[in-house]
C-alpha positions in Angstrom: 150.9 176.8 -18.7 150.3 173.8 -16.5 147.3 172.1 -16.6 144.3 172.8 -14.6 144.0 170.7 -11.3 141.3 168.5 -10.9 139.4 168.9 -7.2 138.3 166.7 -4.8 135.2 166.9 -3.5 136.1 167.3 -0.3 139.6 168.5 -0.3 140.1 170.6 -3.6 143.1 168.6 -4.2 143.7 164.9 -5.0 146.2 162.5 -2.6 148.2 159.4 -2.5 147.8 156.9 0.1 150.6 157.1 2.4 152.0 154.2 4.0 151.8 154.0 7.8 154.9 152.0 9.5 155.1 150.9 13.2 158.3 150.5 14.9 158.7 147.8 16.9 158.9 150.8 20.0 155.1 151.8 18.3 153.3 147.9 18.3 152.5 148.0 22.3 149.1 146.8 22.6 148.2 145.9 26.3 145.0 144.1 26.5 142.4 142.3 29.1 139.6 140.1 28.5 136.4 140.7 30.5 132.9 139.0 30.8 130.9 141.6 31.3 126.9 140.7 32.4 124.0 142.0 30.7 123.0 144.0 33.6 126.7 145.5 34.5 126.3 146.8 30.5 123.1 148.8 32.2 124.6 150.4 34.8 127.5 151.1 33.3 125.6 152.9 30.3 123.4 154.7 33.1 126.2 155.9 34.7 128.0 157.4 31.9 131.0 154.8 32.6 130.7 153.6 29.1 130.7 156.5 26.5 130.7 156.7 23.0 133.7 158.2 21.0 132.6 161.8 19.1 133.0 159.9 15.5 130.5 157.1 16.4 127.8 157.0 14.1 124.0 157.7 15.4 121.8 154.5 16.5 120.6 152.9 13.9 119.4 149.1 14.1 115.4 148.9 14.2 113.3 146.9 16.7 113.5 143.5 14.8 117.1 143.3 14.5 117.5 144.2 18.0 115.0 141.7 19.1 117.1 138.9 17.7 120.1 140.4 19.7 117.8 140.1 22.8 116.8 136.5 21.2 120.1 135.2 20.9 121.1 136.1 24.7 118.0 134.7 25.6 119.1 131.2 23.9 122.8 131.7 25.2 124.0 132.3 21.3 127.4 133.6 21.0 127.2 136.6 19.9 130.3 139.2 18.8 133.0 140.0 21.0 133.0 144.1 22.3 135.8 146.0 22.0 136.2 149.2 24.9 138.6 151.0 25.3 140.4 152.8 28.9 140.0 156.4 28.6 142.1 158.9 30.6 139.5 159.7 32.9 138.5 155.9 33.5 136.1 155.5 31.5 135.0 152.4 28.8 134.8 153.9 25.5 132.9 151.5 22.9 135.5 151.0 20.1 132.9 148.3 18.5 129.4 147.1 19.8 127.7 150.3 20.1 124.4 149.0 18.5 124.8 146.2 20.5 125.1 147.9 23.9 122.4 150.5 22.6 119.9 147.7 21.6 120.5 146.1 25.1 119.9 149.1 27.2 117.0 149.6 25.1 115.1 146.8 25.7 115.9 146.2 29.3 114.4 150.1 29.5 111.0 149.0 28.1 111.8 150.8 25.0 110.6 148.5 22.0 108.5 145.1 22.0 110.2 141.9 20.9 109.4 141.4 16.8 110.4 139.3 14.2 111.8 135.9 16.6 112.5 133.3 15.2 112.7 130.6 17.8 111.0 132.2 20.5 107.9 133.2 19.2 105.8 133.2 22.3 107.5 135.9 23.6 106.8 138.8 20.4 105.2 141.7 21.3 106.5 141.2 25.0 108.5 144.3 26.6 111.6 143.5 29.1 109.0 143.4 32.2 106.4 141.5 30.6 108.8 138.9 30.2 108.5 135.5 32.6 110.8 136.0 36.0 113.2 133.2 35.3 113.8 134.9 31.3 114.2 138.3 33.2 116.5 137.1 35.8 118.6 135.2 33.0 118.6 137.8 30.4 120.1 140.4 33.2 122.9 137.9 33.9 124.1 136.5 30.5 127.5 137.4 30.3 129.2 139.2 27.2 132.9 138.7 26.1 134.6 142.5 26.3 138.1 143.4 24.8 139.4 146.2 26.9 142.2 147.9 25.3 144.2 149.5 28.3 145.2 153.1 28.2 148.7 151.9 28.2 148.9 150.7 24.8 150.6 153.1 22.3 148.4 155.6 21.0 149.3 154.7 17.0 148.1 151.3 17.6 144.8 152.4 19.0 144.2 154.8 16.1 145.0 151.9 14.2 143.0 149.3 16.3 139.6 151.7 15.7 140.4 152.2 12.2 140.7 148.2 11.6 137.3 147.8 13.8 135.4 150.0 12.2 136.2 149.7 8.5 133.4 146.8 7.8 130.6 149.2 9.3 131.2 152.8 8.7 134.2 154.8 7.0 135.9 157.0 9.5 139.0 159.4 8.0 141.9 159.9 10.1 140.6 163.5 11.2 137.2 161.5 13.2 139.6 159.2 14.7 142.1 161.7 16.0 138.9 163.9 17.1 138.2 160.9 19.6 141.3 159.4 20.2 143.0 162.8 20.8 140.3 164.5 22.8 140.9 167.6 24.9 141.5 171.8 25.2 143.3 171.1 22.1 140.6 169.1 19.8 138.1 171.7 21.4 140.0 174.2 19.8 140.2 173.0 16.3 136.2 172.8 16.3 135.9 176.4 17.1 138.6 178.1 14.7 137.0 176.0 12.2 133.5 178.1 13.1 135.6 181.4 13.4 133.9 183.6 11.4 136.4 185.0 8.9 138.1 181.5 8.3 134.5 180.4 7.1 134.4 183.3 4.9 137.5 182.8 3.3 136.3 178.9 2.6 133.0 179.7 1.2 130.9 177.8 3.7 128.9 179.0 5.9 129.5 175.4 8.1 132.3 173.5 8.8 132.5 171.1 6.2 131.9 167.4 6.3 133.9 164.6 7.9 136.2 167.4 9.9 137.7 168.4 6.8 139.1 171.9 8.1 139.6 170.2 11.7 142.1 168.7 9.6 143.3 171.6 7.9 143.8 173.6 11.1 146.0 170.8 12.5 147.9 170.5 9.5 148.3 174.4 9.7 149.6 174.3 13.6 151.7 171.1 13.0 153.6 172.3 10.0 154.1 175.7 11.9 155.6 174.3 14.8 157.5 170.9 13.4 158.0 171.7 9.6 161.8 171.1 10.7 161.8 167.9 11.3 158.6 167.0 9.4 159.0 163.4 7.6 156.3 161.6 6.1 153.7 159.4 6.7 151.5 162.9 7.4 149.0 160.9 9.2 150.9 159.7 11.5 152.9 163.5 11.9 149.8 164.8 12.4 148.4 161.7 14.9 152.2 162.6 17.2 151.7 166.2 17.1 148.0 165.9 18.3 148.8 163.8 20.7 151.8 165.6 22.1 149.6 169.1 22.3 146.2 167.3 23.0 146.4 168.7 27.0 147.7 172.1 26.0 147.3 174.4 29.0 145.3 177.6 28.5 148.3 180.0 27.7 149.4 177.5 24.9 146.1 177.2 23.8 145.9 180.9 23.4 149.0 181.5 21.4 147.5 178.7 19.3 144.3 180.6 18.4 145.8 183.7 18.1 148.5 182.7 15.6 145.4 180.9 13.4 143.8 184.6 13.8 146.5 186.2 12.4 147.2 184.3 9.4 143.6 184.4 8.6 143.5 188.0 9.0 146.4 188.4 6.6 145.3 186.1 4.1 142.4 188.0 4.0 143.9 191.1 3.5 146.4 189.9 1.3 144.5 187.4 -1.3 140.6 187.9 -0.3 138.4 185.2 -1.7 141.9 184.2 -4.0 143.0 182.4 -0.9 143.4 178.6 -0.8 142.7 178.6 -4.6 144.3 177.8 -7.9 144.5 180.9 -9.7 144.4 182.3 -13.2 147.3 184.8 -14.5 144.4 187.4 -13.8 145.0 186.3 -10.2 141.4 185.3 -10.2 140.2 181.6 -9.0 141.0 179.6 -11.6 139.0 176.7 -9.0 136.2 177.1 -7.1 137.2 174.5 -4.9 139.4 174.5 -1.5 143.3 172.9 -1.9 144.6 171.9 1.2 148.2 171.9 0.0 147.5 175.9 -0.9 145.8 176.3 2.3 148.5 175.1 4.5 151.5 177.3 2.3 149.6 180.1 2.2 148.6 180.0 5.9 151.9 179.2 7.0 153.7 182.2 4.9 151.3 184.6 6.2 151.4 183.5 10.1 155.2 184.7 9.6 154.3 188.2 8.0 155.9 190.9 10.3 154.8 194.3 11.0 151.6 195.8 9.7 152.3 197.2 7.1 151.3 195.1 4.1 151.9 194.9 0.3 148.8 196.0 -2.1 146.3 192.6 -2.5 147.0 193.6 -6.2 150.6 193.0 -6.2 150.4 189.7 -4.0 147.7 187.7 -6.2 149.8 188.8 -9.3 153.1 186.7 -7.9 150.8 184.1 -6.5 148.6 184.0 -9.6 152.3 183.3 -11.1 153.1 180.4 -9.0 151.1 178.1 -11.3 153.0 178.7 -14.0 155.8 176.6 -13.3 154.6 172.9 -13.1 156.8 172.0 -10.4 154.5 174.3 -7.9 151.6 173.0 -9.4 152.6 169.3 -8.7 153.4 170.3 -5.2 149.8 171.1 -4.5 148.5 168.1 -6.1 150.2 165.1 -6.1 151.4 163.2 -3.0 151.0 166.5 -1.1 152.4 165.1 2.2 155.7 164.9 0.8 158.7 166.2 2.1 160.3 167.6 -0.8 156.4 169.1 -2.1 155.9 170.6 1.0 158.8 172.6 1.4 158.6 173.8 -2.5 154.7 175.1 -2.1 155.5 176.8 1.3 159.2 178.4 0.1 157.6 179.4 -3.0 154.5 181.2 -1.4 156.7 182.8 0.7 159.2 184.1 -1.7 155.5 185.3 -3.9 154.6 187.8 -1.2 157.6 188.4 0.1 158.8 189.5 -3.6 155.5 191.7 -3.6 157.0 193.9 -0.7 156.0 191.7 2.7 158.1 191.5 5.4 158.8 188.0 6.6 159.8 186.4 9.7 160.7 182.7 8.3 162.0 180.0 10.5 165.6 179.2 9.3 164.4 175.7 8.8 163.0 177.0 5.4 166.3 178.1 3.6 167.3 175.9 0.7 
């Protein structure tokens, strides 16, 4: 018998990195400098023309580090370079500099005394309008350095472009990038199937879980579904084209979307219970207590293609899956390099040949014959 799998905390499963290629067609990146004032950051914070992307982290610099921001303008220090980029609806979104923009908006509302100067001590403990005329009226028009990365540059590169940015600060995944990148009926979408009631059941959680971990499922499920035929890796970047290519799904799309999720929920639940997504013993029991991905997607994909309604007994499908981890060929599929070609098409062929076998019948794309 093959050996037991280890599971990821997160993902049930373990993972290669994948390398992500550009082509020269991918590497546009169209950008503009600006020098943006002090109080044009204001307004444009005010006014809701500079947002912050979904994965941003919370606020988190106290008053004394922000005072030395507001120290530095003061003393016409360099400070870092912001990065914004163009959103569809014409819109700044802050790529980098949020604590900076936060801190500045902050103090110019009255927010939080100045602490902890260094140089300028006379003015600690002062708020923004306690400061002298000639500090106000200079604060309000120092002048910071902006990137703006247009909204014509390729979408790959500005995944890439956050990703780069934000790796010294905070550790985003490619799901919390694609859920800000990729925003629309379609990312709206992913968030509620991933509250839908019986999905949760069928994890074991009563929450989504951390870091858009089924977001990310959910995509993989849809994207597999519809492009499995031509599916090649890097899976990141399959999964970054796909979401952006259905991103503005219209309503009817959108519906067919969340009803096909439905349905292969349903039937996994009526064909594998709390089995489903799981490595199992020969009982057909969890084996794992964990979620695999890799077992997710198959299992989801062969039962979005189960016709009719009459099903096989739940008995006779967790005996064939159950059987599946047998042969270590399977079992590698759903835990090593998982975003493989060859892997993916063994795990999904071989779940579907499991309950078919059992007495399911199956609508399979023809992409899927050997």
């Amino acid at each position: 018998m093959a050996a037991k799998l280890p599971a990821d905390q997160d993902l049930g499963e373990t993972d290669d990195n994948e390398d992500f290629s550009f082509p020269p067609a991918e590497r546009r990146v169209i950008t503009q400098p600006l020098d943006l004032s002090v109080q044009t950051l204001q307004e444009q914070w005010g006014s809701k023309q500079l947002v912050l992307p979904d994965i941003q982290r919370e606020y988190v610099w106290d008053s004394a580090k922000a005072s030395r921001l507001i120290e530095s303008l003061l003393l016409n220090i360099p400070i870092p370079v912001l990065y914004f980029a163009e959103t569809e609806e014409a819109k700044y979104e802050i790529f980098d500099g949020h604590q900076r923009v936060r801190s500045i908006v902050n103090y110019l509302g009255g927010l939080y005394p100045l602490s902890g100067l260094a140089v300028l001590r006379e003015y600690r403990g002062l708020r923004y309008l306690e400061l002298p005329d000639r500090e106000q009226r200079f604060l309000r028009m120092r002048t910071l350095r902006t990137i703006l990365i247009s909204i014509d540059s390729h979408p790959n590169m500005k995944f890439e472009i956050y990703e780069r940015l934000n790796t010294g600060s905070i550790s985003l995944n490619a799901q919390e990038l694609r859920n800000s990148i990729y925003r629309g009926p379609f990312n709206d979408l992913l968030h509620e199937l991933a509250n839908l009631s019986s999905f949760r059941v069928l994890i074991g959680t009563k929450m989504p879980r951390k870091r858009m971990v089924d977001e990310e499922a959910i995509l993989r499920f849809f994207a597999m579904r519809e492009k499995l035929g031509t599916y090649k890796t890097p899976l990141k970047k399959f999964l970054n084209e796909f979401m952006s290519t259905v991103r503005s799904a219209d309503s009817q799309k959108i519906e067919a979307y969340r009803a096909a999720f439905i349905r292969a929920v349903d039937t996994a639940a009526e064909l594998l219970g709390q089995s489903a997504f799981r490595v199992l013993g020969p009982n057909g029991e969890p084996a794992e207590t964990a979620v695999n991905r890799a077992l997710l997607e198959s299992q989801l994909l062969a039962c979005s293609w189960v016709a009719g309604t009459s099903l096989p007994s739940k008995k006779a499908v967790k005996k064939n899956v159950a059987a599946l981890f047998m042969d270590e060929t399977f079992t590698d599929a759903v835990q090593r390099a998982t975003g493989d070609r060859s892997r993916t098409l063994k795990r999904v062929r071989d779940t579907v040949a499991a309950i078919q076998d059992a007495g399911a019948k199956m609508q399979v794309p023809h992409n899927l014959s050997h």
